[in-house]
C-alpha positions as CSV (number, residue, x, y, z in Angstrom):
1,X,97.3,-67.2,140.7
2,X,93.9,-68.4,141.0
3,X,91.7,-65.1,140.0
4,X,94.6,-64.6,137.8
5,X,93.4,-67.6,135.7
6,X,89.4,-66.7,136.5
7,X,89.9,-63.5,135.1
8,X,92.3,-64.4,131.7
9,X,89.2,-66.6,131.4
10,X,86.3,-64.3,131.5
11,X,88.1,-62.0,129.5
12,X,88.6,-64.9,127.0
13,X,85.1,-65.1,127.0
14,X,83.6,-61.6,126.9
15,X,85.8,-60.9,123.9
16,X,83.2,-62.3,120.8
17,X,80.5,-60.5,122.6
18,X,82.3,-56.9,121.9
19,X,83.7,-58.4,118.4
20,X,81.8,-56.8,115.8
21,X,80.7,-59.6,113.1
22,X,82.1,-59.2,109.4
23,X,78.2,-58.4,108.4
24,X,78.2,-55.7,110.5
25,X,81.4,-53.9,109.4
26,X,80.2,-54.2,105.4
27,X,77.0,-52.3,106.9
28,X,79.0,-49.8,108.5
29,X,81.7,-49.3,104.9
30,X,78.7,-49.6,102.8
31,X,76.9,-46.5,104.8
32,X,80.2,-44.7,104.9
33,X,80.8,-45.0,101.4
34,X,77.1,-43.9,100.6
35,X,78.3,-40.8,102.8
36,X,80.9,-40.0,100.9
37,X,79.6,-40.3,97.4
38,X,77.3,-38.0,98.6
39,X,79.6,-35.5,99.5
40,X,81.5,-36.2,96.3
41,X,78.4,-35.4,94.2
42,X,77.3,-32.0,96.0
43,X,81.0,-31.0,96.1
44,X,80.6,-29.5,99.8
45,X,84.6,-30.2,100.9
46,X,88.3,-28.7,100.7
47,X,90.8,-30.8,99.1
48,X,92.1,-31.9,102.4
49,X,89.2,-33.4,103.2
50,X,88.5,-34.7,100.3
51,X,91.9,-36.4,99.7
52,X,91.2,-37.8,103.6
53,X,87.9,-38.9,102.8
54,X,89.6,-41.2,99.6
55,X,92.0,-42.9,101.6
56,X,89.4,-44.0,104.1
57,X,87.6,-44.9,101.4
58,X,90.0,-47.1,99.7
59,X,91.2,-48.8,103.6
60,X,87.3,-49.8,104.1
61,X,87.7,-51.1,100.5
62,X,91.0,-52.9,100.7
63,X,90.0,-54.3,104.3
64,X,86.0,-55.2,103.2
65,X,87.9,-57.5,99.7
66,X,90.8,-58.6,101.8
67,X,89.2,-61.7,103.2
68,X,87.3,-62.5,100.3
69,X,90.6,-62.7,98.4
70,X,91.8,-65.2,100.9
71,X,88.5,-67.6,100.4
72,X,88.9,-67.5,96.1
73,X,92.5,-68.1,96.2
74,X,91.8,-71.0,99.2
75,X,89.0,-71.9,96.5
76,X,91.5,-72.0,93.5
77,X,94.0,-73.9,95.4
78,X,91.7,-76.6,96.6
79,X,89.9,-77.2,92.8
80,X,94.1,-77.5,91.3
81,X,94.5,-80.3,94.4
82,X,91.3,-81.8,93.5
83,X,92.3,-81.4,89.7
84,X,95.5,-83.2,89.9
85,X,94.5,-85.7,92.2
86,X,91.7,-86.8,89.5
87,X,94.0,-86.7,86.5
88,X,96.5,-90.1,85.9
89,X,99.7,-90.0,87.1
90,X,102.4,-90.8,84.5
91,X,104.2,-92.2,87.4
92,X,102.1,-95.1,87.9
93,X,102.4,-96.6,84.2
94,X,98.9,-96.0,83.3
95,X,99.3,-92.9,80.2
96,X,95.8,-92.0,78.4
């Protein structure tokens, strides 16, 4: 039970170290989409690996502007609270 718990723990803990950081993978889609504009420009693939090549492209995309979606709409909802909360409430008797 003991080592049980020890070793949940270390592997708790060793698991950021192997995490790669978000700056990291927009390195890593940024190069890969460099890569393949390349290849688009000089025309040097089949249509299978062409087609391939576009749906990676557009995962790394849709993965890399997924979490940046999720702050400006967290951003959007908090200025509305913020808005509302500033503006008089008809409920309390006080109307501009």
């Amino acid at each position: 039970m003991r080592k049980g718990i020890i070793a949940a723990l270390a592997i708790g803990l060793a698991l950021p170290v192997f995490a790669e950081s978000d700056t990291m993978k927009d390195v890593k889609d940024n190069a890969a989409n460099a890569t393949d504009s390349v290849k688009d420009t000089l025309h040097t693939d089949s249509g299978a690996e062409k087609t391939k090549r576009h749906a990676k492209r557009k995962m790394r995309n849709a993965k890399k502007d997924a979490p940046h979606e999720e702050r400006r709409e967290e951003g959007r909802q908090q200025g509305d609270r913020q808005q509302v909360a500033s503006s008089p409430s008809r409920l309390g008797g006080r109307d501009a």
